[in-house]
C-alpha positions in Angstrom: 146.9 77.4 115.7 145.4 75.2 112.6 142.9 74.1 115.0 141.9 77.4 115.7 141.3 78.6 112.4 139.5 75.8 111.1 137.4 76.7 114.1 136.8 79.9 112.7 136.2 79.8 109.1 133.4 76.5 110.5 131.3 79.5 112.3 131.9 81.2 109.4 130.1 79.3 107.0 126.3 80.4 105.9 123.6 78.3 108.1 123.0 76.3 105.2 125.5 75.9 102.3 122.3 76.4 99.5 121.5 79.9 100.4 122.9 82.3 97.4 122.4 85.4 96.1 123.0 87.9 93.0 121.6 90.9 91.0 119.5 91.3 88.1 120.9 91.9 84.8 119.4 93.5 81.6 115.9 93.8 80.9 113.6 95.8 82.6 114.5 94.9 86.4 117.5 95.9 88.5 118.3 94.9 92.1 119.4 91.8 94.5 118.1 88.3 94.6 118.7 85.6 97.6 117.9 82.4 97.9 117.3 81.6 101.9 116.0 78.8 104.0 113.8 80.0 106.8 112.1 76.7 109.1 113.3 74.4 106.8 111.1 76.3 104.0 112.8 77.6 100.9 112.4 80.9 99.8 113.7 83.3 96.9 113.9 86.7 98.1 113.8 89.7 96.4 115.9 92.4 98.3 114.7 95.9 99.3 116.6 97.6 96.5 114.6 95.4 94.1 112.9 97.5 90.8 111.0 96.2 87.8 110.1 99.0 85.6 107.1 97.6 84.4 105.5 94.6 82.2 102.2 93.0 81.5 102.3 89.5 83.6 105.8 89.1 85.3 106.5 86.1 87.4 109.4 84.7 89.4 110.8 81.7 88.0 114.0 80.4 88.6 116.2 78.9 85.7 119.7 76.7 84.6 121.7 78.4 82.0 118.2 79.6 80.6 114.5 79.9 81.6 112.6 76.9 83.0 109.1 77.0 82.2 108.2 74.4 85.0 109.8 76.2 87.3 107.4 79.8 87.8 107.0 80.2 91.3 104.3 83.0 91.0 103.4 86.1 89.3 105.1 89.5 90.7 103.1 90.8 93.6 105.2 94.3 93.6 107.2 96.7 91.3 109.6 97.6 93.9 111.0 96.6 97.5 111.6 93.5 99.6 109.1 90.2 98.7 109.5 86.5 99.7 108.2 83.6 96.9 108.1 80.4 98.7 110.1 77.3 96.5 107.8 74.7 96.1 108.7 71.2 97.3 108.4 69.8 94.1 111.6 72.1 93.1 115.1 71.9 94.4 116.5 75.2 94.5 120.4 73.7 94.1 119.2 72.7 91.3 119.1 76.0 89.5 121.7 78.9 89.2 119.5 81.9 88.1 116.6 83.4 89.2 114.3 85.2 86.6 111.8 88.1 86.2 109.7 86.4 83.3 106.7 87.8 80.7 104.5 84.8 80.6 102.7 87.0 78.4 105.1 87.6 75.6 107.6 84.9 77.0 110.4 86.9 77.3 112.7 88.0 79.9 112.4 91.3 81.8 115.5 90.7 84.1 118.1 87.8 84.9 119.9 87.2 87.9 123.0 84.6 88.2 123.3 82.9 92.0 126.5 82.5 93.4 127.2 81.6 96.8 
């Protein structure tokens, strides 16, 4: 029996414990964030119900407990709906646990997003 449900909650398990996810928070963008591994690539993934209301010169950045300039991984290519940023190798996406809508402009946030898994 213990077998069995140890069975079970192992197939239940994400294909790779690093994929997370959340939702953006204040600011000026709304909707859900996921960090997934596709062919050994990392990407952040910005979910179909995703909405930023407008900025001059958002990126995606991720962050840790705050912003992290070195880690932009590209201006915002759409207001609304699903978009994949690719992580660059040089960033290890465990290392962070938010996700960020950023002005690079005005350096401020426009939307924050806390990853859990």
């Amino acid at each position: 029996m213990i077998r069995a449900a140890l069975l079970a909650a192992l197939v239940a398990l994400p294909a790779s414990s690093g994929e997370r996810s959340g939702e953006f928070v204040g600011g000026r963008t709304t909707g859900s964030v996921s960090i997934i591994q596709q062919d050994g690539q990392w990407f952040v993934r910005l979910g179909a119900d995703f909405l930023h209301e407008g900025a001059p010169d958002p990126w995606v950045a991720f962050g840790k407990d705050g912003f992290r300039r070195d880690a932009l991984l590209g201006p915002l290519r759409e207001d609304e709906g699903e978009q994949l940023y690719p992580v660059p190798e040089r960033l290890d996406p465990a290392e962070f646990n938010q996700v960020y809508i950023w002005c690079e402009q005005f350096s401020t946030s426009l939307g924050r997003a806390w990853l859990k898994p």
